[in-house]
N, C-alpha and C positions, 0 to 999 in steps of 0.2 A: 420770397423764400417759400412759403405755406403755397402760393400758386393758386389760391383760392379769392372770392371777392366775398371781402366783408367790408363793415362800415370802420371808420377813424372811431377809435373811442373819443368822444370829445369831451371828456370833462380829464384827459391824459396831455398835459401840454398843449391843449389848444389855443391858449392866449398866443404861447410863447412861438410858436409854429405861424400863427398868423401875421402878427408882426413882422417877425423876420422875413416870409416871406412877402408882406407887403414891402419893407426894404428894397428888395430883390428885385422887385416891379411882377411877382409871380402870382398867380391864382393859390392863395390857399388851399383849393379843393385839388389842385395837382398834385401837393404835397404829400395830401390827405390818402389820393388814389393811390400814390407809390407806396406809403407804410399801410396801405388796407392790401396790394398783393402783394408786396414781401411779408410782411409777417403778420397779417392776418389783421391790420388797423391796433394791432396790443403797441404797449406803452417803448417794447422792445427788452421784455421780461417775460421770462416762463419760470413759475414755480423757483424763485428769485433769484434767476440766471441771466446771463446777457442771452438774448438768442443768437444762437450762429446756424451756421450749415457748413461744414467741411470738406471741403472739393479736395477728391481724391485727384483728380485729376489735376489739380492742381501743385500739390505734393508730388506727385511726378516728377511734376517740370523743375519745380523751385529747388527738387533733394533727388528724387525716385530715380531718375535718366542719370545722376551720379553714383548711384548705392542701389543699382537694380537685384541684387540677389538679395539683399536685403528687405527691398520692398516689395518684391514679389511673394515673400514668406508670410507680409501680413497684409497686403492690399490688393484690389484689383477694379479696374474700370475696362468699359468699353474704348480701345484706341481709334476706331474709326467714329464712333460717336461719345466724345469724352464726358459728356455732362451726363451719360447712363453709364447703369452700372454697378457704380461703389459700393464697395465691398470691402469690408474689414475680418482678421482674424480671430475670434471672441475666444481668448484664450478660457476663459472661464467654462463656457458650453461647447468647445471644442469646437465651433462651424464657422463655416460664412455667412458671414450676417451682411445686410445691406444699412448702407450710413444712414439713408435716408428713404425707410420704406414708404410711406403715406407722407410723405411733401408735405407735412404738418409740424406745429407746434409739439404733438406727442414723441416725436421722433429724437428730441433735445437728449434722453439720454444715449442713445446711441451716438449723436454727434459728440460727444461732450468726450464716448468711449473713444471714439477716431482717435478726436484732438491730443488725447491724453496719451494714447499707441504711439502716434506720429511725435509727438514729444519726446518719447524716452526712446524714441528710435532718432532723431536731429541729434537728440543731446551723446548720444553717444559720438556722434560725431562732431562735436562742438558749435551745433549751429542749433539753437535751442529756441534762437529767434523765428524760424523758418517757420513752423507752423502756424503761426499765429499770421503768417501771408497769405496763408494755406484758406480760409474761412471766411466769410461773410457773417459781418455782424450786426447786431441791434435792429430797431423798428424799420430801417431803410436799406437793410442788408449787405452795406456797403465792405468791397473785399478789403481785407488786411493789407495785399500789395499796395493798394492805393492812400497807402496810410497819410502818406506828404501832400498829398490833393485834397486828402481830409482835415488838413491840420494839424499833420502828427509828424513826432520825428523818427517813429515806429510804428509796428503794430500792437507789438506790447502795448507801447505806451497807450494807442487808439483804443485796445481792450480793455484797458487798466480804466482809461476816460469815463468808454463807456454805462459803466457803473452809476453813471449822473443819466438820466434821461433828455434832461436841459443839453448836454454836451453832445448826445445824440442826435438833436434836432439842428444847431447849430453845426456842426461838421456835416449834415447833410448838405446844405447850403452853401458850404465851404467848397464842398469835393464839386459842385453843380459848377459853382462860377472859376474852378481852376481846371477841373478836366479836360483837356482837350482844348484849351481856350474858350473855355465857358461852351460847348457844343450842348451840353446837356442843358443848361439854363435857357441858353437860345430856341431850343428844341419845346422845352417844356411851357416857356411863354408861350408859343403859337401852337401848343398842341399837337408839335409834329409827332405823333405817340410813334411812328414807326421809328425816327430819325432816334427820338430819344430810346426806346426801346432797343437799339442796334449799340450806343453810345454804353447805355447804362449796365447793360445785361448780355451784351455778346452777340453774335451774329446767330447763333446756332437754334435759337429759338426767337429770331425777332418778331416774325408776324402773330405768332400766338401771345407772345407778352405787350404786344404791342394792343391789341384786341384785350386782353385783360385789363392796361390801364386804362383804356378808354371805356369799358364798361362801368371799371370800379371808379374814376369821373363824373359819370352819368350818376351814377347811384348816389356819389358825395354832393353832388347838386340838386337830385331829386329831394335829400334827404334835407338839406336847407344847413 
């Protein structure tokens, strides 16, 4: 999510992270490398929020492509490259503001603004659950659609989880070994960083995310 390499904090669930993934038959330090670039190695808390990040473009697909006059009065992305772009309507300061200026932790209240827009714009339409598919959450930024591969029988409900840090680390490992038929756990034992990188995070950016876990790898091993 933050798209930057920092270290695991290790004294945040490091027991419970290791375990499990020893379980799994997986390298601890892989785990370590995915929540250091999604969200920056933190617990999967900012200033005691769950972290997300808001895909407009995602909202699109799930609501937008049904209620297009509607979402075009408060959002907007790039269609030919959907992961740039977004953009919300900040009724407060009357502008376009972008969801996610600096790819960082700082940016939490702006997403939090989206999440809350695209809220009372579903719910008018009686689909209140839809945003919450819309976002990527906690320490391993896992998206809300994917909530059944996380262990949820929602997204709600996976947000709601979230809340627990422990439940954060455990549905990571959940979503790896049901995804695709375990493509991500397979990928992530051998290090296939591109294979997983493409699995985990989309095609649209795979060799650069793929190059970032393998850095922030390196550095979780240098670091011991």
């Amino acid at each position: 999510m933050t798209r930057k390499i920092a270290s695991f904090k290790r004294s945040q669930d490091q027991d419970q992270l290791t375990r499990i993934a020893d379980e799994h038959g997986l390298d601890p330090a892989v785990a370590r490398a995915v929540a250091s670039v999604e969200s920056g190695g933190s617990d999967g808390f900012y200033e005691g929020r769950v972290i997300i990040r808001f895909e407009v473009h995602k909202f699109w697909k799930f609501w937008g492509k049904d209620n297009a006059e509607l979402f075009n009065k408060s959002f907007k992305f790039n269609h030919l490259q959907p992961w740039k772009g977004h953009k919300y309507l900040d009724d407060e300061q009357g502008e376009w503001l972008y969801v996610h200026p600096t790819g960082t932790l700082k940016d939490q209240d702006r997403e939090y603004r989206a999440l809350r827009l695209a809220d009372g714009m579903a719910s008018d339409t009686g689909q209140v659950y839809l945003p919450a598919q819309c976002m990527s959450m906690g320490m391993f930024q896992i998206m809300g659609f994917n909530y059944s591969d996380a262990g949820y029988f929602g997204a709600l409900h996976m947000f709601k989880s979230y809340l627990s840090p422990n439940s954060q680390v455990r549905s990571f490992f959940t979503f790896l070994s049901n995804y695709r038929n375990g493509v991500c756990l397979k990928a992530a034992k051998n290090q296939y960083w591109y294979t997983f990188a493409r699995a985990y995070n989309g095609t649209g950016q795979a060799k650069k995310y793929a190059g970032m876990l393998k850095a922030a790898y390196d550095k979780e091993v240098r670091d011991g």
